[in-house]
VOGU-3710 file (C-alpha; in Angstrom, 3 decimals, decimal comma):
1> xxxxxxxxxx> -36,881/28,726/-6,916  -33,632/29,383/-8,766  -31,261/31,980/-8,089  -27,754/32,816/-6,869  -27,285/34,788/-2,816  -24,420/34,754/-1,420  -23,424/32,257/1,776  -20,357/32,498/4,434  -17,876/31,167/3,797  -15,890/27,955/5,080
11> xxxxxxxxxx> -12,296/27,195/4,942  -12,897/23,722/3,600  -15,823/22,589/1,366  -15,964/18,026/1,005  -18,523/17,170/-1,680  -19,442/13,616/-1,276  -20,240/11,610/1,857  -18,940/7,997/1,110  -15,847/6,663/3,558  -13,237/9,009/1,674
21> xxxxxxxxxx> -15,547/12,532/2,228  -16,790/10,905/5,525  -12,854/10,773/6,933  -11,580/13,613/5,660  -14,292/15,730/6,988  -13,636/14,180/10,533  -10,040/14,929/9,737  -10,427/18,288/8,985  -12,827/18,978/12,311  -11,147/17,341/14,558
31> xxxxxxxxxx> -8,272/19,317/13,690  -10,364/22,661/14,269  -10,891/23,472/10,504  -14,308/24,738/10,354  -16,024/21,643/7,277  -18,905/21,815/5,260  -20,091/17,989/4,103  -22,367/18,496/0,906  -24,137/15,560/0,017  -26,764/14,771/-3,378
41> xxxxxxxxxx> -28,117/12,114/-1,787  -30,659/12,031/1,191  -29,885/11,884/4,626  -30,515/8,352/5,353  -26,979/6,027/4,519  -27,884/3,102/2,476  -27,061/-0,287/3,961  -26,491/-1,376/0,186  -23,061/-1,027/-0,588  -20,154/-2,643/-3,042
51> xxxxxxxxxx> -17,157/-2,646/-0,622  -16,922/-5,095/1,892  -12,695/-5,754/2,574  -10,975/-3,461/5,003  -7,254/-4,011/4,322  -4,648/-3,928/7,166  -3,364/-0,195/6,261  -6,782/0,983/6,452  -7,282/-0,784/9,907  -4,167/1,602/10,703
61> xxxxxxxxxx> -5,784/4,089/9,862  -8,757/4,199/11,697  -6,627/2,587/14,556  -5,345/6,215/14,527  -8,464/7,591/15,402  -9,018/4,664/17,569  -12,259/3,001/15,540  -10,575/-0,131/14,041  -11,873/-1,982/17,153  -15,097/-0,619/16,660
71> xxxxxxxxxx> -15,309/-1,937/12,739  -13,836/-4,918/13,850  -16,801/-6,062/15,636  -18,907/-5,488/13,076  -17,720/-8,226/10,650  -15,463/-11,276/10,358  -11,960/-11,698/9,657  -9,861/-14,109/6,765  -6,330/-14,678/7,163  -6,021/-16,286/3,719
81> xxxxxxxxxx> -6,991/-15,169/0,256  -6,739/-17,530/-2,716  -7,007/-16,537/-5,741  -7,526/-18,525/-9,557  -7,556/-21,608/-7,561  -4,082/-21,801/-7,283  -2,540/-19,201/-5,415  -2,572/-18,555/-1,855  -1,928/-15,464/0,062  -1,705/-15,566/3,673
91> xxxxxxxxxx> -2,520/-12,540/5,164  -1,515/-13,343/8,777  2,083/-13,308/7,537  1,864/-9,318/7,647  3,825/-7,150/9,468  0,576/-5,297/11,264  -1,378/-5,225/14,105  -4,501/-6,547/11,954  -2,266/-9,634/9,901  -5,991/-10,429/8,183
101> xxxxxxxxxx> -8,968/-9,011/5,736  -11,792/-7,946/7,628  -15,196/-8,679/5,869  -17,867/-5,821/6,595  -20,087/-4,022/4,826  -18,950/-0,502/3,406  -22,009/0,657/5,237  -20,384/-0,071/8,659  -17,580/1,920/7,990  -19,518/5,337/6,943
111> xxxxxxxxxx> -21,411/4,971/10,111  -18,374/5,264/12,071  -16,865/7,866/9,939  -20,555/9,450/9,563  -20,669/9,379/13,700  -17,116/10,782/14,407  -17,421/13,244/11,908  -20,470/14,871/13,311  -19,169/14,922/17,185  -16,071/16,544/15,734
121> xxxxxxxxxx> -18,551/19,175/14,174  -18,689/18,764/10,631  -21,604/20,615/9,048  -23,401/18,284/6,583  -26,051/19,706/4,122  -27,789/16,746/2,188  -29,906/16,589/-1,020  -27,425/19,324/-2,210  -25,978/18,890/-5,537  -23,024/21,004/-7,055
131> xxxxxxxxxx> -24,395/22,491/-10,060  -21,159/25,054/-10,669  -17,743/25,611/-9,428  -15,544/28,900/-10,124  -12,097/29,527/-7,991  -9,270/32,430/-8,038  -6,338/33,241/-5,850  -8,712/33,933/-2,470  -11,000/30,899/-2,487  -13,624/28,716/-4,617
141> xxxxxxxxxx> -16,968/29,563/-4,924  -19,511/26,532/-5,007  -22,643/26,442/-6,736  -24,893/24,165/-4,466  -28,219/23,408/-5,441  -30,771/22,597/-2,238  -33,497/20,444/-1,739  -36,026/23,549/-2,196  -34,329/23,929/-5,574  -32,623/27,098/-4,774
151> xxxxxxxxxx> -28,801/27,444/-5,827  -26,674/29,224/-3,005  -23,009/30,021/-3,330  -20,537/28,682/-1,155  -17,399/29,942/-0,609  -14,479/27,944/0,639  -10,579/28,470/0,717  -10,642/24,579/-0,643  -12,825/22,035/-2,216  -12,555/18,250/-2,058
161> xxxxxxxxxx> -14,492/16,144/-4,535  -14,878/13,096/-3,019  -18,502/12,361/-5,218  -17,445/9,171/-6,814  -16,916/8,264/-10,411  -19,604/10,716/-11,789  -17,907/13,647/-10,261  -19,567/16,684/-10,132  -16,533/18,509/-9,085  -14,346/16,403/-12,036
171> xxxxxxxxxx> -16,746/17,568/-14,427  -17,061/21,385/-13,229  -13,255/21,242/-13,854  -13,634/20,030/-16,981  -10,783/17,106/-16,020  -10,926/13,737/-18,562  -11,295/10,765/-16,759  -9,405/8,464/-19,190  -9,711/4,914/-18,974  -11,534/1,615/-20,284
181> xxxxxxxxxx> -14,263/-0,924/-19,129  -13,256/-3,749/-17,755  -16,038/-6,087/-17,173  -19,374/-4,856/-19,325  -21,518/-6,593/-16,673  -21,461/-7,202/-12,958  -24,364/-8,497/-10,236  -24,322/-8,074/-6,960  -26,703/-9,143/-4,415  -27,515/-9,344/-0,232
191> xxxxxxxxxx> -29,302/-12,613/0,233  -29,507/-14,809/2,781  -28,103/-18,401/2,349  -30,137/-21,707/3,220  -26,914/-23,441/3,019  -24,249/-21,410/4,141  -20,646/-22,302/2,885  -17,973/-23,056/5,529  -15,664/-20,278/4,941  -16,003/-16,222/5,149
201> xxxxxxxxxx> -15,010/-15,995/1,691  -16,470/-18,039/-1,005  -14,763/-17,624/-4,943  -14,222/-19,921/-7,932  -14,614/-19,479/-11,387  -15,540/-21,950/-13,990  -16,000/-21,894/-17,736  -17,768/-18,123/-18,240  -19,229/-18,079/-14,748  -17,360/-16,429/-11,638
211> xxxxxxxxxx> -19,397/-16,239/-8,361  -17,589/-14,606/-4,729  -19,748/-14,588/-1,692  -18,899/-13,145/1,203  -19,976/-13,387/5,186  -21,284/-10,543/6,729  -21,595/-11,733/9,735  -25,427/-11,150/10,109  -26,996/-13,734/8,763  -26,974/-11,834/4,931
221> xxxxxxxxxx> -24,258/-12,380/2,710  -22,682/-10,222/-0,122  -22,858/-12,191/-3,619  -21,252/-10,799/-6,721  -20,083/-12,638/-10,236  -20,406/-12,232/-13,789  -21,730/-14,064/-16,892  -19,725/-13,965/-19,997  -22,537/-15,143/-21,931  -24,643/-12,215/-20,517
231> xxxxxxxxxx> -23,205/-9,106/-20,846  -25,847/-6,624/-20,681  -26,502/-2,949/-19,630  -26,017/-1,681/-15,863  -29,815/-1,049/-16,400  -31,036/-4,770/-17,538  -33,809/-6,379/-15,541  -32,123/-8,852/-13,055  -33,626/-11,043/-10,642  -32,433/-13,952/-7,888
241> xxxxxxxxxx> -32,994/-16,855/-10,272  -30,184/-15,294/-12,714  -27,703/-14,915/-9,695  -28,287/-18,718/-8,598  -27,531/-19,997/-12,129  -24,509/-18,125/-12,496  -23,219/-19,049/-8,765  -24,455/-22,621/-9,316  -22,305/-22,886/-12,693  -19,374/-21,004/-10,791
251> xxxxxxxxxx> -19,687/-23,060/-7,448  -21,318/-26,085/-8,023  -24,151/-24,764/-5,757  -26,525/-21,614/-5,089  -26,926/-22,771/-1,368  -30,481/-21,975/-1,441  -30,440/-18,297/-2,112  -33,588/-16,497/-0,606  -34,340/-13,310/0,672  -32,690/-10,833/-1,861
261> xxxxxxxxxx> -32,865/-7,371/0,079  -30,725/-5,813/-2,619  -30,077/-6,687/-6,258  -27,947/-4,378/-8,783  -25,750/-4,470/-11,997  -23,043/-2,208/-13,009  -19,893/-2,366/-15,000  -16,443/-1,995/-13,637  -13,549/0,847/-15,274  -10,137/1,352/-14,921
271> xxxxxxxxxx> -9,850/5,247/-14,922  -7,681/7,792/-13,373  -7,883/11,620/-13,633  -4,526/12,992/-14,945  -4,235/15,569/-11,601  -5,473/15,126/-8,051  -5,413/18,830/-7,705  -6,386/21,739/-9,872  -5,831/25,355/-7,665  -7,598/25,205/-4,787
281> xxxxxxxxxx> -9,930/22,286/-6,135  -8,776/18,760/-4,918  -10,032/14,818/-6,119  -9,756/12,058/-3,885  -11,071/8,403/-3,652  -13,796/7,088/-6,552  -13,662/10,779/-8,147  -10,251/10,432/-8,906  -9,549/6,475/-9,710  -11,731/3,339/-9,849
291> xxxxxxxxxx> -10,739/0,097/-10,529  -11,868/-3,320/-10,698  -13,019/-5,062/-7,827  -10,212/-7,497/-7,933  -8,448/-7,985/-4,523  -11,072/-4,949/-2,981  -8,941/-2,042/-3,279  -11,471/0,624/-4,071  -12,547/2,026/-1,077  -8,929/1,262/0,878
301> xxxxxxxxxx> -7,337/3,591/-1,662  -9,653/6,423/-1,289  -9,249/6,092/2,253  -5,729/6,517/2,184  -6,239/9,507/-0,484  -8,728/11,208/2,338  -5,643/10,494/5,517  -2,927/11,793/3,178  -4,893/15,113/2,279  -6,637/15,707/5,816
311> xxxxxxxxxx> -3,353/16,413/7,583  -1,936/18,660/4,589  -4,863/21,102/4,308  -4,971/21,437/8,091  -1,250/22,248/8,281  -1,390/24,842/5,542  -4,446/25,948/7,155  -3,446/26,507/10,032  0,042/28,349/9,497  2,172/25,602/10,066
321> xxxxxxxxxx> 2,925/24,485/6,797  3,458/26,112/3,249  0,986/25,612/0,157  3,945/24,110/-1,520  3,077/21,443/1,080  -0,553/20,588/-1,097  1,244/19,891/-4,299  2,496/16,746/-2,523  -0,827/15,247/-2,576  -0,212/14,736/-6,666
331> xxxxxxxxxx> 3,235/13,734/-5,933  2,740/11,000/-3,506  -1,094/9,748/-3,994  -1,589/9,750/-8,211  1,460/6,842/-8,269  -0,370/4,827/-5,949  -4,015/4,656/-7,628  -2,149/4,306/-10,645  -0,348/1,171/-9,182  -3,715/-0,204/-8,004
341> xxxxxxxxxx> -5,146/0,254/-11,499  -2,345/-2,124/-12,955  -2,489/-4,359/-10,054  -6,448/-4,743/-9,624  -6,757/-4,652/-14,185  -3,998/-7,555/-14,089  -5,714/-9,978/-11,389  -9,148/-9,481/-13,357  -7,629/-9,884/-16,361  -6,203/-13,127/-15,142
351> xxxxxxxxxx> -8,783/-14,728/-13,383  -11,171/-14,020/-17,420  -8,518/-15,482/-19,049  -9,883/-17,931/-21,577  -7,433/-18,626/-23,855  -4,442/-20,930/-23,664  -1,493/-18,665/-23,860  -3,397/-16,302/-21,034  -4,284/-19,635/-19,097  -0,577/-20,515/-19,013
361> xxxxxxxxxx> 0,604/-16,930/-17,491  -1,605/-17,402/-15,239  -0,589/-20,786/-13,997  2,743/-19,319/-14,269  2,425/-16,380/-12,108  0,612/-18,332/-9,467  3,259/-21,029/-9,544  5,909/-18,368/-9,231  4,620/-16,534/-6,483  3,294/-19,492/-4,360
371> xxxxxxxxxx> 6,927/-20,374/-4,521  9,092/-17,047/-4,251  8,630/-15,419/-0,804  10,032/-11,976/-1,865  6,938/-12,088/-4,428  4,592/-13,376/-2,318  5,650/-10,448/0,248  5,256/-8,064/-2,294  1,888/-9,195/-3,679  0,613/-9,133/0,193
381> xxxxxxxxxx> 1,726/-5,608/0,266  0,477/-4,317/-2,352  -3,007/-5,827/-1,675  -2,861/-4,827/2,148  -1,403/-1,421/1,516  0,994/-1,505/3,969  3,612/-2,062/1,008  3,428/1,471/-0,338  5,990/4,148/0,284  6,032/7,816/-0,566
391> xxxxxxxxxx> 8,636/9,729/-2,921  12,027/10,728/-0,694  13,884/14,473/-1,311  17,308/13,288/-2,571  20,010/12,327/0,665  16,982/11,566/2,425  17,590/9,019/5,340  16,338/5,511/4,016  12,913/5,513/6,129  11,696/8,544/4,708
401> xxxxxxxxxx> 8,562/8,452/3,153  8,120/4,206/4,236  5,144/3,502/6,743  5,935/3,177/10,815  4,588/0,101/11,888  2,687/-0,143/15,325  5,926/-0,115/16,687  6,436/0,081/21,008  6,783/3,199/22,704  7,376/3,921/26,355
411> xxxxxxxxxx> 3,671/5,501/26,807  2,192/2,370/24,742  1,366/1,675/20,343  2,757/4,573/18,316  -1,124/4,547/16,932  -2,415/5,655/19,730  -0,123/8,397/20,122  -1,023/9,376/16,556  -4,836/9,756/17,395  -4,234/13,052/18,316
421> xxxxxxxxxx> -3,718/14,139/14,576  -0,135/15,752/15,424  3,666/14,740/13,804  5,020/12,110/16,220  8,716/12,271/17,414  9,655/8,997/18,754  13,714/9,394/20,064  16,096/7,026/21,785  16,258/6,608/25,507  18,977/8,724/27,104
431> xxxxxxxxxx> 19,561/10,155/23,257  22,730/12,386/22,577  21,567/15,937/23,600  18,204/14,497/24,939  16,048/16,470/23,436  13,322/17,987/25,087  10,387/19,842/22,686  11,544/23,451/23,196  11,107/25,389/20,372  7,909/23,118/18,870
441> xxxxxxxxxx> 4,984/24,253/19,401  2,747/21,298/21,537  -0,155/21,099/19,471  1,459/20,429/16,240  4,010/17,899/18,157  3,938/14,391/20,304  7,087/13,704/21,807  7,596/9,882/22,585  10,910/7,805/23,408  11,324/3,983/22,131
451> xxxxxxxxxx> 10,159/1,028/24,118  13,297/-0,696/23,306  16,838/0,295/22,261  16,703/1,691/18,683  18,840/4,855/18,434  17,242/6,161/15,348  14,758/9,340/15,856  11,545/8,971/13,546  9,436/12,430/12,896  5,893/10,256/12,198
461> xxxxxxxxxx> 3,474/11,716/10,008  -0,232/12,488/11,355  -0,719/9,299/8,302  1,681/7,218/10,140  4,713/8,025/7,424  8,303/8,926/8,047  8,957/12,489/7,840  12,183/12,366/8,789  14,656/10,540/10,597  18,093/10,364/11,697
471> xxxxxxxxxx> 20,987/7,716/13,378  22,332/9,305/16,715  21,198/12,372/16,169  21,329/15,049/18,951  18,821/17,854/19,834  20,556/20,117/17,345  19,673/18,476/14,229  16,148/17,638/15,592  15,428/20,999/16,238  16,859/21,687/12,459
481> xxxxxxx> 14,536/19,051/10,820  11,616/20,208/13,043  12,041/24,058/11,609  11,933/22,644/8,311  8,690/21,050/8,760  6,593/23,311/10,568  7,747/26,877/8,761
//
């Protein structure tokens, strides 16, 4: 049946239930906002997934909501990554409480998301598709199509399209999703291995044949490469003897491949929507960037997109906070997928270099930052996340906008204090003017004092970012900077 009828409304619509949709959501609940989940697919999550890194600043994140231990027993954990044979990145060098990469499946993570979201109330609707999206100054409506084939109209104060990178929500904007292909032809595969190899993290490349495989910890293992010689359409047969001859040619061995519970091609893009938000209609994660797999960035970013917007909405939601506030989304989230798009597009253009002069830059680079620290620091940033900082207003104190460490407090880690969603305010001992929360309101505030004896006063973000901070400063000019933030 086909028609239009009117629904109630919700203040916050997520379309898409991947990790980005899947943490927002919880976000949004847990911080009372009433959340609608709409989903195309069915109910049941796939355990056949592309991601399988979690990078320390994600670990952060869910730390926040305390589930990184959770994840973390769920896969295994490399401390080193190497990459075109020559380079070597050691991830325990990393200023974090998780100094590694942890190797899981993506599948893992949306369970935990999937769980928390639904004891924090989030209303999911699956085999509901967006067929049509209109919006004006009071709210969006949402044209959802059921699984009875009936189209009902949602109406929300906001939308999130978090559907990947065939957007319905992109599309019903009508936003461009310029970019380019990258690699015409990918294979991936869960097998199990007769042979396992030694390490968690298996890659080489040789001649036209790359081959990764990667542990999950189960007994199956995660096996993707490429052909040069064989680059065919996302829709080309492919079967287990095509994988072992490319990882044989890439690895020396196939280590007796069996047991394929999941084979699949597709093609990887380098594309980035132009705006992250269009009115009350916002992108996040695979719907508003993808990149190449190179150094598993992907889902990391989109989880960071989902913790940057989550706190934002609920603020403005909520009273607390300005809609001004929203348009920092754009300001602070579009440069970073960008800078993953240049980052991720240069490794993989690297590591397919094939002739001379690209073979040289490459032996360069790798030479260059194998021996510089300061690059090496900077490359293990960038990767990890932890590197990136947000835009500062002008006379800002120096640590505004950087990420706060898992730094000491008196009461324990400053991310548990953060897992209850609010601003953090972390202040010396026996501080000038001690101050002592009057005037905040407690559910939008955590007050904490240093461990140790830093006299610098750090307003933390519910994202674990500097909102403000100050040297010495007395209760005065904390109470100042607080009115600024929550009016």
């Amino acid at each position: 049946m086909n028609g239009t009828t009117p629904n109630p409304s919700r203040p916050v619509i997520v379309v898409g239930s991947g990790p980005t949709g899947l943490l927002l959501a919880g976000d949004l609940a847990a911080a009372g906002v009433p959340v609608t989940l709409v989903e195309k697919r069915p109910r049941k999550i796939s355990n056949l997934s592309r991601a399988f890194g979690v990078h320390a600043r994600t670990l952060e994140q869910l730390d926040a909501r305390g589930l990184a231990d959770q994840l973390l027993a769920t896969g295994s954990t490399i401390t080193e990554l190497r990459l075109f044979r020559r380079l070597s990145l050691d991830l325990g060098t990393l200023p974090s409480r998780f100094p590694f990469l942890l190797i899981t499946p993506q599948y893992e993570v949306e369970r935990l998301l999937e769980r928390r979201a639904r004891e924090a109330g989030v209303e999911f609707r699956f085999e509901s598709e967006v067929v049509g999206l209109r919006q004006d100054d009071g709210g969006v409506d949402l044209d959802v199509r059921g699984p009875d084939g009936a189209v009902v109209t949602h109406r929300a104060a906001y939308v999130v399209g978090t559907d990947g990178h065939r957007s319905a929500v992109r599309e019903a904007l009508g936003l461009p999703f310029p970019g380019v292909s990258v690699i015409r032809s990918l294979f991936l595969a869960d097998v199990r291995l007769a042979e396992p190899p030694d390490g968690v993290l298996t890659v080489n490349g040789a001649g036209d044949a790359f081959a990764m495989i990667a542990a999950f910890g189960d007994g199956w293992y995660r096996v993707m490469g490429w052909n040069r010689r064989n680059e065919v359409p996302d829709d080309a047969p492919l079967d287990l003897d095509e994988i072992k001859e490319v990882t044989r040619r890439a690895l020396g061995t196939d280590y007796g491949m069996h047991d394929a519970r999941w084979l699949s091609r597709f093609h990887s893009d380098e594309r980035q929507v132009p705006r992250y938000r269009v009115g009350r209609v916002f992108l996040a994660g695979d719907a508003a960037h993808v990149h190449s797999p190179a150094g598993g960035q992907g889902m990391n970013t989109g989880l960071q997109d989902a913790a940057n917007l989550g706190w934002k909405l609920a603020a403005v939601l909520d009273g607390r906070a300005s809609e001004g506030l929203l348009d920092t989304y754009q300001a602070e989230r579009h440069p970073v997928g960008e800078a993953v798009l240049r980052s991720s597009g240069g490794l993989v253009r690297l590591a397919r270099a094939q002739n001379p002069a690209l073979r040289a830059v490459r032996a360069l680079v790798s030479a260059f930052v194998n021996a510089a620290r300061p690059a090496r620091a900077k490359a293990l940033a960038q990767i990890s996340g932890i590197g990136y900082r947000y835009p500062a207003p002008r006379g800002s104190h120096r640590l505004v906008g950087t990420r706060v460490p898992d730094v000491a407090l008196e009461s324990g880690r400053l991310y548990e204090a953060l897992r209850g969603g609010r601003f953090v305010l972390i202040t010396p001992k026996g501080a000038r003017g001690a101050y002592d929360g009057q005037g905040a309101r407690e559910e939008w505030l955590t007050l904490e004092r240093w461990a140790g004896d830093r006299r610098t006063t750090l307003l933390v973000r519910p994202d674990g970012y500097v909102a403000w901070a100050a040297d010495d400063a007395d209760a005065g000019e904390i109470e100042a900077a607080l009115t600024l933030q929550f009016s």
